[in-house]
C-alpha positions as a LaTeX table, in Angstrom:
\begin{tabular}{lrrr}
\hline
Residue & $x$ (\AA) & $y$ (\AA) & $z$ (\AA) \\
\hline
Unk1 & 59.94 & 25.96 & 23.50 \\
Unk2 & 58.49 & 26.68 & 19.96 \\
Unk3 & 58.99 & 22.85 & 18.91 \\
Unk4 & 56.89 & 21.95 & 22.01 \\
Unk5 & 54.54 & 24.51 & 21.34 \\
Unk6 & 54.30 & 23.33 & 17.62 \\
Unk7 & 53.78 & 19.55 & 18.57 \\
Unk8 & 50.93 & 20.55 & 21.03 \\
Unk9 & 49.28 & 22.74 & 18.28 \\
Unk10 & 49.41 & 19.56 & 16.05 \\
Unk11 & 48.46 & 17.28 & 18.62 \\
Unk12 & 45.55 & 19.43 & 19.46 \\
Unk13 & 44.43 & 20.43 & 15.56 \\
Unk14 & 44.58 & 16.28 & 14.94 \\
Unk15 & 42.27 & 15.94 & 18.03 \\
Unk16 & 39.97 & 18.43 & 16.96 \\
Unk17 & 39.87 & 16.40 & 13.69 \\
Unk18 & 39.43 & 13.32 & 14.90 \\
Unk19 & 36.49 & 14.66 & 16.98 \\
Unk20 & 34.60 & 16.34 & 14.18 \\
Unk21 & 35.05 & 13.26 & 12.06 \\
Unk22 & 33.45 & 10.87 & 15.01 \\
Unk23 & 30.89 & 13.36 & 15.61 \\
Unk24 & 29.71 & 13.32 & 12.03 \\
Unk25 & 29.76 & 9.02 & 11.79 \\
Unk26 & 27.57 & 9.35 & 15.24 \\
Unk27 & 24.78 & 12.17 & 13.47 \\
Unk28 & 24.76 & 9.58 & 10.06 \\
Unk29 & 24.20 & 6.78 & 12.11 \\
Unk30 & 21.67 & 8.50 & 14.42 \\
Unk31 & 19.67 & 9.77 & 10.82 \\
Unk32 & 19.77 & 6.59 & 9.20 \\
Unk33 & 18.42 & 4.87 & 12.25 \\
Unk34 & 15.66 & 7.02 & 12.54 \\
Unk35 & 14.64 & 6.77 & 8.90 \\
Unk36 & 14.78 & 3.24 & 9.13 \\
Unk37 & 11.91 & 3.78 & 12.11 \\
Unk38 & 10.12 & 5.86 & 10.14 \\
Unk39 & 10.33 & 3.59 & 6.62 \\
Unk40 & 8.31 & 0.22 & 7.66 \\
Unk41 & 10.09 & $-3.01$ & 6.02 \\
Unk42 & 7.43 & $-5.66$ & 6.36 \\
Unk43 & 4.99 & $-6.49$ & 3.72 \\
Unk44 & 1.54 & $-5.59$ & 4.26 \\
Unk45 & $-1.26$ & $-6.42$ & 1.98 \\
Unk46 & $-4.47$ & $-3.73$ & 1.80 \\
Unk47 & $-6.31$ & $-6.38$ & $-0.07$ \\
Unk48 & $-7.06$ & $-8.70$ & 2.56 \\
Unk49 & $-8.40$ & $-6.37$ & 4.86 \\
Unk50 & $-11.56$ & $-8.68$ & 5.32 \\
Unk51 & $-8.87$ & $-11.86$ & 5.77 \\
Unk52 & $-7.72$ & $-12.75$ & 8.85 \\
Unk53 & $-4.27$ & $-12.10$ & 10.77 \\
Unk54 & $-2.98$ & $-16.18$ & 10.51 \\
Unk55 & $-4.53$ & $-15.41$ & 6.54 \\
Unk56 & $-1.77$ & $-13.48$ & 5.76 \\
Unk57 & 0.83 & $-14.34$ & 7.55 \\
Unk58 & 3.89 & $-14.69$ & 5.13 \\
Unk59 & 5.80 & $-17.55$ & 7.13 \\
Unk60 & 3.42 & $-19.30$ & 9.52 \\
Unk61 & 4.79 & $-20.95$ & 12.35 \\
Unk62 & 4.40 & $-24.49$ & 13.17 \\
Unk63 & 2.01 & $-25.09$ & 16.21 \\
Unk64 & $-1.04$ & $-24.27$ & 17.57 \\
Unk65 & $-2.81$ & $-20.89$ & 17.57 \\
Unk66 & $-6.00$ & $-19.71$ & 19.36 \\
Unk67 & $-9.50$ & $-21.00$ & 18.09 \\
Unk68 & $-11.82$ & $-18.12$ & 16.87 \\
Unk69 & $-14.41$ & $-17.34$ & 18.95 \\
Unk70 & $-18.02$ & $-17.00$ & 17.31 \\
Unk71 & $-19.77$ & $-13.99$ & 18.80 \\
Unk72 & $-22.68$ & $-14.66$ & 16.64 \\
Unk73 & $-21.99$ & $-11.72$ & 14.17 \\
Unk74 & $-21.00$ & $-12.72$ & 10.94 \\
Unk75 & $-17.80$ & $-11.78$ & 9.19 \\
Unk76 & $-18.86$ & $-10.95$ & 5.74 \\
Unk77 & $-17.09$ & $-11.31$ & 2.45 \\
Unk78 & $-17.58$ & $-10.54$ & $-1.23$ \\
Unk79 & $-18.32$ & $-13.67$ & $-3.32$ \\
Unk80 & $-16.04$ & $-15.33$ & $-5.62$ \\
Unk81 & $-15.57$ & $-13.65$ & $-8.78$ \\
Unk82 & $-13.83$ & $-16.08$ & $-11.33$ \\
Unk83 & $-13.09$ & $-12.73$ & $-14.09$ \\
Unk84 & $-10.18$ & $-11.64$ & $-11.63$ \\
Unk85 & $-9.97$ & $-14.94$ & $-9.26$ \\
Unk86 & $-8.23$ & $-17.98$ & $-9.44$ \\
Unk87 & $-10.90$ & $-20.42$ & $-7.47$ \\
Unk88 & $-9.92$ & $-23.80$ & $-5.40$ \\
Unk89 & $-12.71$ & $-25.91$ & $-4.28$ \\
Unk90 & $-12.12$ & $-27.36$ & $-0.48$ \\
Unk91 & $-15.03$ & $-29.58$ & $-0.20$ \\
Unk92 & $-15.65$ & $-30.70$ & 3.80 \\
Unk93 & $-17.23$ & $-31.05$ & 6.15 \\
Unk94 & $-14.89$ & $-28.81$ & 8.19 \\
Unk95 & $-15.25$ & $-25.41$ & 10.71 \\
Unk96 & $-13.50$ & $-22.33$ & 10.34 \\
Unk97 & $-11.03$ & $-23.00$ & 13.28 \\
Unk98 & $-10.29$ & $-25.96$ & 11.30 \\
Unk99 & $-9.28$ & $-24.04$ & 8.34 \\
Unk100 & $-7.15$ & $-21.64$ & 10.66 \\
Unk101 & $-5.11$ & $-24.48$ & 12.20 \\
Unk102 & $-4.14$ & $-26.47$ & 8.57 \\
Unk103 & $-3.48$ & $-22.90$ & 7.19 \\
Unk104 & $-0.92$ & $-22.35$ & 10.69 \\
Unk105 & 0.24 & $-25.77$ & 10.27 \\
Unk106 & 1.31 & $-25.90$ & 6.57 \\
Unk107 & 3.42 & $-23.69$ & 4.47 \\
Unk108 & 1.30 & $-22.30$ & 2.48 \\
Unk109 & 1.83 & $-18.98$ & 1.07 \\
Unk110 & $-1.06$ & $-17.12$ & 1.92 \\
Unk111 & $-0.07$ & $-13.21$ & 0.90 \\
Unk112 & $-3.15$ & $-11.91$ & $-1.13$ \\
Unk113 & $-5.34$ & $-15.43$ & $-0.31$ \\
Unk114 & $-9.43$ & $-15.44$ & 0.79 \\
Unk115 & $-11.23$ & $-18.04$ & 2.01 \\
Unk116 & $-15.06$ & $-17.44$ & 1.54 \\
Unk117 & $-18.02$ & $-19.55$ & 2.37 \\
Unk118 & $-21.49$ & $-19.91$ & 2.26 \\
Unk119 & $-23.18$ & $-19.88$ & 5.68 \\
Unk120 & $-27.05$ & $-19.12$ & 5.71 \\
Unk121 & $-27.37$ & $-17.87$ & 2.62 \\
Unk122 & $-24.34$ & $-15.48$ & 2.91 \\
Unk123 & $-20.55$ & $-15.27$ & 1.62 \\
Unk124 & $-18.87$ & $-14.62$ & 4.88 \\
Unk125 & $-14.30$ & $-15.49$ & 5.58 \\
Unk126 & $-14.35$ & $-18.67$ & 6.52 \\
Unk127 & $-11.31$ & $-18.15$ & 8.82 \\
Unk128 & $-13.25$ & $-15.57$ & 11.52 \\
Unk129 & $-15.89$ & $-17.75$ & 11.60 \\
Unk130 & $-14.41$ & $-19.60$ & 14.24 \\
Unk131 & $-16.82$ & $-23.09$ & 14.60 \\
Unk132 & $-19.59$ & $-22.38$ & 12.34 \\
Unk133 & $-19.78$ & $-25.72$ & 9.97 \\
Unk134 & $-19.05$ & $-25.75$ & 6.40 \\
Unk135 & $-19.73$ & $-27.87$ & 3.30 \\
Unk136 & $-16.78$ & $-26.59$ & 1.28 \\
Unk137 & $-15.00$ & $-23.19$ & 0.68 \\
Unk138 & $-13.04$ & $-21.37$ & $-1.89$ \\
Unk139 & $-9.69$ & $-20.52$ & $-1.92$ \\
Unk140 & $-9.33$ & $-17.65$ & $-4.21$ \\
Unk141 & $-5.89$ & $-15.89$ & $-5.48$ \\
Unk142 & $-6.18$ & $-12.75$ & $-7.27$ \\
Unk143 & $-5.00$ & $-13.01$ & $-11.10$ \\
Unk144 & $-3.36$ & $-9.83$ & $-11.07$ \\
Unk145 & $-1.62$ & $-6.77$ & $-9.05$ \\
Unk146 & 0.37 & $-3.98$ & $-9.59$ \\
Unk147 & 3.64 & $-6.83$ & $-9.63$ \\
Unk148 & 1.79 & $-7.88$ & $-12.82$ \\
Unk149 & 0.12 & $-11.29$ & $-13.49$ \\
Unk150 & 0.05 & $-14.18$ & $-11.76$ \\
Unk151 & 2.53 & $-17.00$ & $-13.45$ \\
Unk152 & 0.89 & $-20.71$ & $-14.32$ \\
Unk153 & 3.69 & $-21.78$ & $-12.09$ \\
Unk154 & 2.45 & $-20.05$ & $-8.99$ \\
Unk155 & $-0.89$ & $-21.09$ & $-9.88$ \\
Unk156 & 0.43 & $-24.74$ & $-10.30$ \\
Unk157 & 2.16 & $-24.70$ & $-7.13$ \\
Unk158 & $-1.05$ & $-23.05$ & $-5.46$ \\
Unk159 & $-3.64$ & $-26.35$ & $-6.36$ \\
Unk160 & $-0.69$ & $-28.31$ & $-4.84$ \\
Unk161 & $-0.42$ & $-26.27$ & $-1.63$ \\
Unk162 & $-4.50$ & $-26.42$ & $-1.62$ \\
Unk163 & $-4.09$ & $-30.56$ & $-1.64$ \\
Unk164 & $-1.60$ & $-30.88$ & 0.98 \\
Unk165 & $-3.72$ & $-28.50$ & 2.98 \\
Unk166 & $-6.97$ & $-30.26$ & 2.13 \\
Unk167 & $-5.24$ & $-33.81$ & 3.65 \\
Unk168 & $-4.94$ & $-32.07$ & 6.81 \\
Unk169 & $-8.87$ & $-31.25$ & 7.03 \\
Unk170 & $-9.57$ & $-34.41$ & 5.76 \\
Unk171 & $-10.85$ & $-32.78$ & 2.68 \\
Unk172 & $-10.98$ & $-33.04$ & $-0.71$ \\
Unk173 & $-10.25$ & $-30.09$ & $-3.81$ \\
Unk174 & $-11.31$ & $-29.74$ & $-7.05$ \\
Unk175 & $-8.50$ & $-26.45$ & $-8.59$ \\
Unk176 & $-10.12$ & $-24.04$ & $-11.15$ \\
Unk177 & $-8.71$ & $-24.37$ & $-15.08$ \\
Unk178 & $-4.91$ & $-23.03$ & $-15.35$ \\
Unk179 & $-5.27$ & $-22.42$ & $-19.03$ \\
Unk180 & $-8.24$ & $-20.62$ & $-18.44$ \\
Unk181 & $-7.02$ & $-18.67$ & $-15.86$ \\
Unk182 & $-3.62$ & $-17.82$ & $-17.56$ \\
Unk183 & $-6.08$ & $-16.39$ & $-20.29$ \\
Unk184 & $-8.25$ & $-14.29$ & $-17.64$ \\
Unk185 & $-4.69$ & $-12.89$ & $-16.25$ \\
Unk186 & $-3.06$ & $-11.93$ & $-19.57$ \\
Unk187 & $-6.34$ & $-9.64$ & $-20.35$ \\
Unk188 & $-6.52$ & $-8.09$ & $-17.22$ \\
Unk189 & $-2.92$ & $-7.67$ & $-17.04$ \\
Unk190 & $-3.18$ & $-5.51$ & $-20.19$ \\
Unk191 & $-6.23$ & $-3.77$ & $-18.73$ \\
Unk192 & $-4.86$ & $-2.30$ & $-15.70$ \\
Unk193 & $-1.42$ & $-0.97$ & $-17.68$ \\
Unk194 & $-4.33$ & 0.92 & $-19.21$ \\
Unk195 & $-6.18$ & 2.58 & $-16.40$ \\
Unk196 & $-3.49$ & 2.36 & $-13.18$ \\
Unk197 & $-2.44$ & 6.28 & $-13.55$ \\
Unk198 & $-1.05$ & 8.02 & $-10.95$ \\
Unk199 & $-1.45$ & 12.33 & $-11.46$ \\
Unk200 & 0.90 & 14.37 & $-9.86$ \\
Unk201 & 1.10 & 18.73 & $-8.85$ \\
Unk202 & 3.97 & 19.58 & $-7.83$ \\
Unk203 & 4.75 & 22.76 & $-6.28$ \\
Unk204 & 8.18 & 24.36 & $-6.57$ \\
Unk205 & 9.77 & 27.19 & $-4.47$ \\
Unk206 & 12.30 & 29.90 & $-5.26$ \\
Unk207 & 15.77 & 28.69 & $-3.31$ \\
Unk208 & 15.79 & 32.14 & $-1.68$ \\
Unk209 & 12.02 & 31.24 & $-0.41$ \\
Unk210 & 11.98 & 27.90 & 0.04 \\
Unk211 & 9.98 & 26.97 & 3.09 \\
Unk212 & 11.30 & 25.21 & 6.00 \\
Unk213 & 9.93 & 21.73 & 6.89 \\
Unk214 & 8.38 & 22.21 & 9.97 \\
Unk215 & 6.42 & 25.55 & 8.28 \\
Unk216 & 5.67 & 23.56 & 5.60 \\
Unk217 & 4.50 & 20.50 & 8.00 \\
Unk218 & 2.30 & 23.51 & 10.06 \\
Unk219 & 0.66 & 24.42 & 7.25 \\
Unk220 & 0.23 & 21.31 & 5.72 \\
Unk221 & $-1.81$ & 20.23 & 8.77 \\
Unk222 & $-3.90$ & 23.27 & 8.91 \\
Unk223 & $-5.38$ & 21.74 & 5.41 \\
Unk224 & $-6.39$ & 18.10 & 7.14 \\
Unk225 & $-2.97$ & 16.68 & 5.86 \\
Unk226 & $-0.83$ & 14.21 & 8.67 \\
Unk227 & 2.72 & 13.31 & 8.32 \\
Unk228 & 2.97 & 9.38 & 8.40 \\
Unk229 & 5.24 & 7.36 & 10.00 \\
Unk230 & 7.00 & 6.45 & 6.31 \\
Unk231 & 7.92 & 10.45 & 5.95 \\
Unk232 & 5.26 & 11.00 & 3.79 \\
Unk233 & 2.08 & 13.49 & 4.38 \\
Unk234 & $-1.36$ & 11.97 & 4.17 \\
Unk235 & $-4.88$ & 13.23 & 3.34 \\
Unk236 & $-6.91$ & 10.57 & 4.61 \\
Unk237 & $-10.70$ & 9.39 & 3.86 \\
Unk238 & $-12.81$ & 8.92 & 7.12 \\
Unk239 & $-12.60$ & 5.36 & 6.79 \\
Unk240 & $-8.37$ & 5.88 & 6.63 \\
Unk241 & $-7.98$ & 5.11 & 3.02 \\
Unk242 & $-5.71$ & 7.63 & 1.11 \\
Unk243 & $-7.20$ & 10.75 & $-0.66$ \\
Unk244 & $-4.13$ & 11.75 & $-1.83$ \\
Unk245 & $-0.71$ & 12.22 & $-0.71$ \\
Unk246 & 2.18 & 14.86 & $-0.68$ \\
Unk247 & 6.06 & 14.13 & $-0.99$ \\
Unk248 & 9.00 & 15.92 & $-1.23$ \\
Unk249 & 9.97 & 16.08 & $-4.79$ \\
Unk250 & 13.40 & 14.76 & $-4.55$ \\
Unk251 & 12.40 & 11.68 & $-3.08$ \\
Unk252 & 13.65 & 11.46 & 0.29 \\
Unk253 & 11.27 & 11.70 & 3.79 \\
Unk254 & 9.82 & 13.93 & 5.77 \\
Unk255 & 12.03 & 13.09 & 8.82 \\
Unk256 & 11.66 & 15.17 & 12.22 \\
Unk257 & 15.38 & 15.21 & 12.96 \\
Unk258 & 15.73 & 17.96 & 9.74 \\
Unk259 & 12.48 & 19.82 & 9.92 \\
Unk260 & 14.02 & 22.87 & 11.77 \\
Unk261 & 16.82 & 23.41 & 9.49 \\
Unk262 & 16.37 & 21.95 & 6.00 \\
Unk263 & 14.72 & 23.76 & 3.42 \\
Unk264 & 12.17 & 22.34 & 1.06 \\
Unk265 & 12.37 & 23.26 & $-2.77$ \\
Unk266 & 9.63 & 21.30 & $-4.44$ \\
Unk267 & 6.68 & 19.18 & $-3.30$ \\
Unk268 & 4.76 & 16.75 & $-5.33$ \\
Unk269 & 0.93 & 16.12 & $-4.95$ \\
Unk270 & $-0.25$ & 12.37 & $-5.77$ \\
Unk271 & $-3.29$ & 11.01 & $-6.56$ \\
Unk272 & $-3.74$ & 7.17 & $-7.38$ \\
Unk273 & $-7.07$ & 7.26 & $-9.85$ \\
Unk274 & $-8.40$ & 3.73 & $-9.28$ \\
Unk275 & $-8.02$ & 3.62 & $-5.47$ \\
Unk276 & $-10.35$ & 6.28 & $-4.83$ \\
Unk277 & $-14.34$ & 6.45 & $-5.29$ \\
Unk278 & $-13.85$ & 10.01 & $-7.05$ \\
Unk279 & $-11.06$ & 10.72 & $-8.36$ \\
Unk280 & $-12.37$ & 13.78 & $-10.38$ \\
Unk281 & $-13.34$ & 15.77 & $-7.39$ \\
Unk282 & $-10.23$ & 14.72 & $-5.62$ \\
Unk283 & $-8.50$ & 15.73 & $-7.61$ \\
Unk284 & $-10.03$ & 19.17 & $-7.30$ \\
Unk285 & $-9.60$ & 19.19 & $-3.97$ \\
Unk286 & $-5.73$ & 18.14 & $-4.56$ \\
Unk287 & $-5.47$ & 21.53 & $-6.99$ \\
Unk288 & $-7.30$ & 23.39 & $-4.73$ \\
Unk289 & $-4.23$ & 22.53 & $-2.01$ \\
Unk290 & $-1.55$ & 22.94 & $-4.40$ \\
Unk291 & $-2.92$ & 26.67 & $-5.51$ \\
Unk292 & $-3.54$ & 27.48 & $-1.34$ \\
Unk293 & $-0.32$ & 25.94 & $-0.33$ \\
Unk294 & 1.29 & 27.82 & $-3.55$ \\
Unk295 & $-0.04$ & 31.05 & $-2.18$ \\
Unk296 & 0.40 & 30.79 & 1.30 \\
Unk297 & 4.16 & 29.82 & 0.95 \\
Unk298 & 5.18 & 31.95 & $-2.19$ \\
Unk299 & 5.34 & 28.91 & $-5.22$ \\
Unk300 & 4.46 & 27.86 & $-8.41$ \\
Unk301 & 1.82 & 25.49 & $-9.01$ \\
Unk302 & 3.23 & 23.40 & $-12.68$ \\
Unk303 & 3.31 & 19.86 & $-14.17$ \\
Unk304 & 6.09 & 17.15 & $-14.76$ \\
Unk305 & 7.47 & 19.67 & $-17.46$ \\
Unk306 & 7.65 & 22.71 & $-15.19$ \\
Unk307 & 4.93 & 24.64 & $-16.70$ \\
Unk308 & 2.30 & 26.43 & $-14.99$ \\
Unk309 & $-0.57$ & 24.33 & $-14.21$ \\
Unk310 & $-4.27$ & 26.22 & $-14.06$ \\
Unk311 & $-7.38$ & 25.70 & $-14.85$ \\
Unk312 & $-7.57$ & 25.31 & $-18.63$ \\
Unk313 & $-5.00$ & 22.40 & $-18.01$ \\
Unk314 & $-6.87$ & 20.69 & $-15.27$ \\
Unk315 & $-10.53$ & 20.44 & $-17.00$ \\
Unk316 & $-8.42$ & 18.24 & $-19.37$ \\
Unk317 & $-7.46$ & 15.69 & $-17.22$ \\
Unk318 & $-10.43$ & 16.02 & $-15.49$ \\
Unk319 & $-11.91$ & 14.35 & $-18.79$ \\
Unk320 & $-9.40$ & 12.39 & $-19.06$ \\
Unk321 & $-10.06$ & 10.75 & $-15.83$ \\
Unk322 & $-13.29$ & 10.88 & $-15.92$ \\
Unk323 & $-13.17$ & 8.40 & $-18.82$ \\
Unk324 & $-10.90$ & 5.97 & $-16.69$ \\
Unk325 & $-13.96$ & 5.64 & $-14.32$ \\
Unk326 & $-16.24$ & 4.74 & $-17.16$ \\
Unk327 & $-13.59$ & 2.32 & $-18.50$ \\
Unk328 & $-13.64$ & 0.68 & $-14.90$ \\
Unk329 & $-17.28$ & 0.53 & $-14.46$ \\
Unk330 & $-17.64$ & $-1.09$ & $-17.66$ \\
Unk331 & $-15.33$ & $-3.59$ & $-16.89$ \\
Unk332 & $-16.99$ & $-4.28$ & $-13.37$ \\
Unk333 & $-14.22$ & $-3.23$ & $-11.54$ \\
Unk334 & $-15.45$ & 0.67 & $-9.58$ \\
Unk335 & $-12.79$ & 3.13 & $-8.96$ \\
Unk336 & $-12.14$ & 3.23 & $-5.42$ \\
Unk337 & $-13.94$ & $-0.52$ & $-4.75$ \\
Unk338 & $-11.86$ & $-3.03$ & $-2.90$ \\
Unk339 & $-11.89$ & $-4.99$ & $-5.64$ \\
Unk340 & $-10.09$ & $-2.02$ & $-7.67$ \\
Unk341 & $-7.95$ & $-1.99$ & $-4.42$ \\
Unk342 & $-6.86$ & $-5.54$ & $-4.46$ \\
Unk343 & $-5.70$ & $-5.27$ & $-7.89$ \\
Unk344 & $-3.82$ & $-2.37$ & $-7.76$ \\
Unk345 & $-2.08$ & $-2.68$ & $-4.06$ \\
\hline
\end{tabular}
């Protein structure tokens, strides 16, 4: 009778093992499903917010795609700049839709292309003008982004894309100078390791008082902030554009499935100086949030080196970014401007 019982005890202790081990892989799975929801894979590109959808598209498909319907506004663009541009010529005659097909039809890589024309008297994207006539257009690539700058190989490849495009329009291209371009991208390249600064608050929490998630998250959205869907939280401009943004110091998301239970120790503020219009007084109003939030949930306000960040500390880089602006004013490229955004996306 005791040997039964025994093999029964062991029987049932390996079950319960077994159980607790499955139950685990299913929770891991579940979590790393969900933060693969919540953390967007595909490639999107804030520069070419004036471009088109079939613009951007990565890997067009062969075929044919809807024409673009002129409803008699105009789609406006900014004219081609040739300090931060890389300019191809398409000379016509040709309409926009006809642009939109070749682009669909080829293989052109298009991520971080415009297409602007003249059409009475104003620049306007050439691919939502749907059958408005043009002479030519330009097909511009930016010299640099935050990947660094462009390579005279791309740029080689990109006049040879441009012809093979131009054949199907029936057009003809005349590509901007490589060396000259090459030039134009080395000096900017150095420029923006100069001004792209990111400032950071961080706000750290004693481990008996650290702050749930979901508090944190409540109060969080009591100051205007919104958790996006990559698990980060997201003071947002009126026109959607970051003001700042708040992450959890150690890196990982905000993810619902562990805002009830897991504790937070340390948050970081962020403020990206060039892609804002201010970035002194938001980053004001960025302190201000870290000393409320501070306060309101028992931290520390400090800096990268864990020392207490206040006011004598903030007037200096205050200064200090106040002299970035002037740097990118003089250099005709405005904090906060969608040029400024193109280059550092």
């Amino acid at each position: 009778m005791m040997s039964e019982l025994r093999i029964v005890a062991g029987v049932s202790a390996l079950a319960l093992v077994v159980g607790v081990v499955l139950w685990s892989r299913w929770q891991e799975q579940r979590q790393q499903r969900l933060a693969r929801d919540l953390i967007p894979t595909s490639v999107h590109d804030p520069l070419l917010d004036e471009v088109s959808e079939v613009a951007v598209r990565d890997e067009p498909k062969l075929g044919t795609i809807p024409a673009s319907a002129d409803q008699g506004s105009m789609s406006l663009a900014q004219a081609p700049d040739l300090r931060f541009e890389y300019d191809v010529v398409v000379r016509g005659p040709f309409t926009g839709n006809d642009v939109r097909q070749a682009i669909h039809q080829s293989r052109l890589m298009t991520q971080g292309l415009r297409w602007v024309g003249q059409h009475q008297g104003q620049w306007a994207d050439v691919t939502a003008q749907g059958a408005v006539n043009f002479e030519q257009c330009h097909a511009l690539l930016p010299l640099v982004s935050r990947a660094g700058r462009i390579s005279e190989a791309r740029l080689v490849l990109f006049a040879d894309e441009m012809r093979a495009l131009a054949s199907r329009l029936g057009a003809t291209i005349e590509p901007g100078d490589v060396g000259q371009a090459m030039e134009r991208a080395q000096e900017l390249d150095r420029f923006c390791e100069q001004v792209d600064i990111i400032v950071g608050i961080n706000v750290h929490f004693t481990p008996i008082k650290s702050p749930l998630g979901s508090r944190l998250l409540k109060y969080l959205t009591q100051e205007g902030m919104a958790l996006g869907e990559d698990g980060v939280c997201h003071a947002r401009a009126t026109d959607g554009e970051d003001r700042f943004t708040l992450v959890r110091q150690d890196g990982a998301p905000f993810l619902p499935l562990n805002l009830d239970h897991e504790p937070i120790n340390a948050v970081t503020l962020l403020l990206e100086v060039v892609r804002v219009p201010d970035p002194v007084a938001v980053f004001r109003e960025m302190f201000a949030v870290a000393e409320r939030l501070a306060l309101v949930l028992e931290g520390e306000v400090v800096d990268d080196q864990g020392e207490r960040l206040g006011v004598r500390q903030c007037t200096t880089i205050e200064k200090q970014l106040a002299q970035v602006m002037g740097t990118l004013e003089v250099q005709g490229i405005p904090s906060g401007s969608t040029l400024a955004r193109r280059f550092f996306s």
